[in-house]
C-alpha positions in Angstrom: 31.3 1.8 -2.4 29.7 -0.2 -5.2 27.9 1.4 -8.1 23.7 0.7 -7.3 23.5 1.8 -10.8 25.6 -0.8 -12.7 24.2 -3.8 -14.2 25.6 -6.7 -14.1 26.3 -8.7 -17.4 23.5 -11.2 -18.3 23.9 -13.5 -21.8 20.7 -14.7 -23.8 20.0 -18.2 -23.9 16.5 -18.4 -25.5 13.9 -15.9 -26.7 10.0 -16.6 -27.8 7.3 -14.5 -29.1 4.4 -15.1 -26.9 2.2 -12.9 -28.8 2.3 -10.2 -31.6 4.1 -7.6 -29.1 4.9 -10.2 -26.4 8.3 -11.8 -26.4 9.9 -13.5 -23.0 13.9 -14.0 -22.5 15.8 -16.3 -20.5 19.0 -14.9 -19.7 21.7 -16.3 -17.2 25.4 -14.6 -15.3 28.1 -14.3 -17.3 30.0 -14.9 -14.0 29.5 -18.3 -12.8 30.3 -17.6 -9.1 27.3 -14.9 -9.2 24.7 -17.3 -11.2 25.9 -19.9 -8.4 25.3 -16.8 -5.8 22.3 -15.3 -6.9 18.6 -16.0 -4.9 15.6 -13.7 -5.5 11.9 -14.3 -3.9 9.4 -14.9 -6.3 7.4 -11.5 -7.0 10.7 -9.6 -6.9 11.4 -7.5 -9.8 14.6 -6.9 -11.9 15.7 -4.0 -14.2 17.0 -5.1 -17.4 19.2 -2.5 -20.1 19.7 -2.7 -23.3 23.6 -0.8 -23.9 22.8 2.3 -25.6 19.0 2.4 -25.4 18.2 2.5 -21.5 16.6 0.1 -18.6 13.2 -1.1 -18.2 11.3 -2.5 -15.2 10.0 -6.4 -15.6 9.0 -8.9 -13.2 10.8 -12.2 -13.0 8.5 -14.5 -14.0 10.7 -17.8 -14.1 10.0 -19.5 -10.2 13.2 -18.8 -7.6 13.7 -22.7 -7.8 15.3 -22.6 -11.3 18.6 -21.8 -10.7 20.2 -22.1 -14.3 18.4 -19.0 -15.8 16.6 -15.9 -14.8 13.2 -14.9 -17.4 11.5 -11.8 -18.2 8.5 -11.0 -20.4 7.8 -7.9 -22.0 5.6 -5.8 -24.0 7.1 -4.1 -27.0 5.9 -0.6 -26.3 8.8 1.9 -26.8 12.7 2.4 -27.3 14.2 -0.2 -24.6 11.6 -2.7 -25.4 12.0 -2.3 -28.9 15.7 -3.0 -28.3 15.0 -5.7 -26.6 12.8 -7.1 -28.9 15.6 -8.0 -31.4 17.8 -9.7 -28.9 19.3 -12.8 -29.9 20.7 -16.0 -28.6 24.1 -15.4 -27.5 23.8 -11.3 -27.2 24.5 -9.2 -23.9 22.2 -7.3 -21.7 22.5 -5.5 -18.2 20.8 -6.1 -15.3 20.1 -5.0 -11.5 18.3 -6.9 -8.8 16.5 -8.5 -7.6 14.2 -5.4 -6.0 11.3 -5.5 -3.8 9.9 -7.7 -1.5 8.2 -10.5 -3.5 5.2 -12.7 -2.0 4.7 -13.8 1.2 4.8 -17.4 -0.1 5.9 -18.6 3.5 2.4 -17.2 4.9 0.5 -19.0 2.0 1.0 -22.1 3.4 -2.0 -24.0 4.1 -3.9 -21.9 2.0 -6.2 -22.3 -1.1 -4.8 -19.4 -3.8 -6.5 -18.6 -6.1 -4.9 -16.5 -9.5 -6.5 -14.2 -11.5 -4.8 -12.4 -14.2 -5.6 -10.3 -17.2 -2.8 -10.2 -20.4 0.7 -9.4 -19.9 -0.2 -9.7 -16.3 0.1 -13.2 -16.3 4.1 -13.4 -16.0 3.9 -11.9 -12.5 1.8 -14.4 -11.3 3.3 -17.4 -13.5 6.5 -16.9 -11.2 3.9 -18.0 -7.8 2.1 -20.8 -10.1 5.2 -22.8 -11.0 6.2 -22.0 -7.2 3.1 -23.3 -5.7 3.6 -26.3 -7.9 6.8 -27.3 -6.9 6.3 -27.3 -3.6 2.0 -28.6 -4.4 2.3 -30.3 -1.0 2.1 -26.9 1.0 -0.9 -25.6 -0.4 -4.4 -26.7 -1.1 -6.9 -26.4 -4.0 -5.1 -24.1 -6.7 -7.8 -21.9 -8.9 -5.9 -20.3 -12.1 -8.3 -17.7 -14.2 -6.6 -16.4 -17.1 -7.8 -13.8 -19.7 -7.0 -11.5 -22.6 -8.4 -9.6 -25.1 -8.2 -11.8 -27.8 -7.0 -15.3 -28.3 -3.7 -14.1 -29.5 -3.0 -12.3 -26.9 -2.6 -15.0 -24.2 0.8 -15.6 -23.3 2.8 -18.5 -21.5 -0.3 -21.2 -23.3 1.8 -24.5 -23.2 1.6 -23.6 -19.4 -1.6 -23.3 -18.7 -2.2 -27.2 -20.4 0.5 -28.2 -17.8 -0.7 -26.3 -15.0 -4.2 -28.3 -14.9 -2.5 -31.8 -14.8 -1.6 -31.3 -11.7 -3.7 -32.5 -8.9 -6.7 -30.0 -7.3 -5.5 -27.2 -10.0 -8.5 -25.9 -12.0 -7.0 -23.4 -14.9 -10.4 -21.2 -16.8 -9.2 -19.5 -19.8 -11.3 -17.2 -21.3 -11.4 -14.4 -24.1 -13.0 -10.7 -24.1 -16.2 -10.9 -26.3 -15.4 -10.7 -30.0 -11.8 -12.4 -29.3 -12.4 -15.4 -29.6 -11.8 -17.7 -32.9 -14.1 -20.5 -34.4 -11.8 -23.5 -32.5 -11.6 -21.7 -28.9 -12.6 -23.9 -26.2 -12.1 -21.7 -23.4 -14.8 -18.9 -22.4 -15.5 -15.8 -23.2 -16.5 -12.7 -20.9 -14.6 -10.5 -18.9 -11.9 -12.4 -15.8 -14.1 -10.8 -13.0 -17.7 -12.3 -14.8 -15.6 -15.7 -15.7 -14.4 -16.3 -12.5 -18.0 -15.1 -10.9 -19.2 -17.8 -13.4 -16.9 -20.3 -12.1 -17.4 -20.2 -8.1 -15.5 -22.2 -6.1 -14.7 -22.2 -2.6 -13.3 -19.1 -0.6 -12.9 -20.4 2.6 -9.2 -20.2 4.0 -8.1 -18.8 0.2 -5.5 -16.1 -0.6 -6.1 -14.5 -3.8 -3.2 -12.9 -6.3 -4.6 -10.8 -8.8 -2.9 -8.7 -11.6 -4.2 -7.1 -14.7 -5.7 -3.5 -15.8 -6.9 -1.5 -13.2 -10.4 -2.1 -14.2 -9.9 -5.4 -13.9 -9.0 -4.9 -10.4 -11.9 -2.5 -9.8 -14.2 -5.2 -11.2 -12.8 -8.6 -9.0 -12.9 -6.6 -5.7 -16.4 -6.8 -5.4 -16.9 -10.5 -6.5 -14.3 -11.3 -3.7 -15.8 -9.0 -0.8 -19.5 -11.0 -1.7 -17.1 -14.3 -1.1 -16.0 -13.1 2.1 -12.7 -12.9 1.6 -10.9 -10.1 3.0 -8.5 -7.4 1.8 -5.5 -8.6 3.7 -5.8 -11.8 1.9 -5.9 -10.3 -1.5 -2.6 -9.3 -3.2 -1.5 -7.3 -6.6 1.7 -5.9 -7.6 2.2 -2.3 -8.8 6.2 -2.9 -10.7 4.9 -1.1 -13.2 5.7 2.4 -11.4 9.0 2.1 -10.6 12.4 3.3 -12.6 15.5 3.3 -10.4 14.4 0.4 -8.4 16.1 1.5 -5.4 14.2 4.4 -4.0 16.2 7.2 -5.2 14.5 8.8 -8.0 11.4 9.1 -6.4 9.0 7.7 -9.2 6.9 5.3 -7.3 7.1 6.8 -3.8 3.4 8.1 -2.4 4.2 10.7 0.6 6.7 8.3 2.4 6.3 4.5 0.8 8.3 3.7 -1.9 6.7 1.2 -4.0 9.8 -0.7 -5.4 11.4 -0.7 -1.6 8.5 -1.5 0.5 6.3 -3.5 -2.6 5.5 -3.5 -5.5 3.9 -6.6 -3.9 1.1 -5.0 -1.8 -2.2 -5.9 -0.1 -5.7 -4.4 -1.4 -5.5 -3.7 2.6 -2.2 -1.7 2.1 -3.5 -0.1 -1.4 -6.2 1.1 1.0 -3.5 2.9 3.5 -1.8 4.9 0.8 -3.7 8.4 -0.4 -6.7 7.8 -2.8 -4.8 9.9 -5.8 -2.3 6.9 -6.3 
């Protein structure tokens, strides 16, 4: 029987610091039959190692069309992730995946989405942007609402330029009060209060929306006043998980399992699982 637990062999192509602590990686197979092989839904997650230091949990964040590199984006917040902040082109990492069950993308069809995110959330949800993009033709209007604390905090920039030359795609980036600096063109407030600001239609609209909890707290009533309902309104909860494969019991509530049965989840599904998650 194969090893769950061992990573397969990944080389670094490119690296960039998004932000102060921010830095995204692209990293493709060092066996070509694999990287020829390989498919993952966007949403899924992967686990990347660093020899020596351990395995984190990240999204991938580049969109299941690319097929000549995976990416992952990372806060640098402890001893893997400090490892992996000074990885360079041409060095070696592990990794496991893909994990979970990604987004529904197939049931989005038709639909008006509509992204909110909040910081380092935004790589979860870039992965379903450049998605929805590529295939623009299968989904209507497109409403992208990004924030962050500051100005140099927001990751993934260049993007969001790109994202809003695209037909029907309306991108709103704002900063928390007191972030912003004296050439900032975007607005300033909270996502929830920006995106309030901004209106915009609800009707036949699924909504993907990923940032601190209290952002979360705060969107759920500006969506409920818009009528849309909680089956329509998705997050991702990655950021529990360890193993990846439901044997450590990390991320499991009673009998779910987070990283086998999510981390891509419903508000109507959060609403299912016992109120102390």
């Amino acid at each position: 029987m194969a090893n769950i637990y061992k990573p397969e062999l990944v080389k670094v192509i490119a690296t960039r610091q998004q932000t102060p602590d921010v830095k995204s990686v692209k990293v493709c197979f060092q066996d070509s039959g694999r990287a020829n092989d390989f498919a993952f839904r966007v949403g899924q997650f992967g686990i990347f190692s660093a020899f020596g230091y351990g395995e984190s949990t990240f999204n991938i964040c580049s969109s299941s069309n690319w097929k000549d590199y995976l990416e992952f984006c990372f806060r640098k917040v402890g001893r893997v992730t400090e490892a992996l902040w000074r990885l360079e082109e041409g060095d070696v990492i592990g990794f496991r995946g893909p994990y979970g069950n990604g987004y529904p993308v197939e049931d989005w069809k038709g639909k008006n989405l509509i992204f909110l995110g909040g910081g380092i959330a935004m790589p979860p949800i870039r992965c379903a942007i450049w998605y929805a993009l590529e295939n623009r033709r299968d989904f209507g209007d497109i409403t992208i609402v990004y924030g962050a604390r500051t100005v140099a905090d927001l990751v993934y920039v260049d993007e969001l330029d790109q994202w809003a030359q695209h037909p029907n795609v309306r991108v709103v980036r704002c900063v928390d009060p007191g972030g912003q600096t004296p050439d900032w063109k975007g607005e300033i407030g909270f996502v929830p209060h920006v995106f309030d600001r901004a209106g915009g239609s609800s009707a036949n609209s699924i909504v993907l929306v990923i940032g601190p909890p209290i952002m979360i707290k705060n969107t759920l009533p500006i969506l409920d006043r818009m009528g849309i309902p909680h089956r329509a309104v998705y997050t991702s909860l990655e950021n529990r998980m360890k193993c990846g494969c439901g044997k450590c019991g990390r991320c499991n509530v009673g009998a779910f399992y987070i990283c086998k049965e999510g981390p891509v989840l419903t508000m109507e599904d959060l609403e299912r699982l016992p109120s102390d998650y």
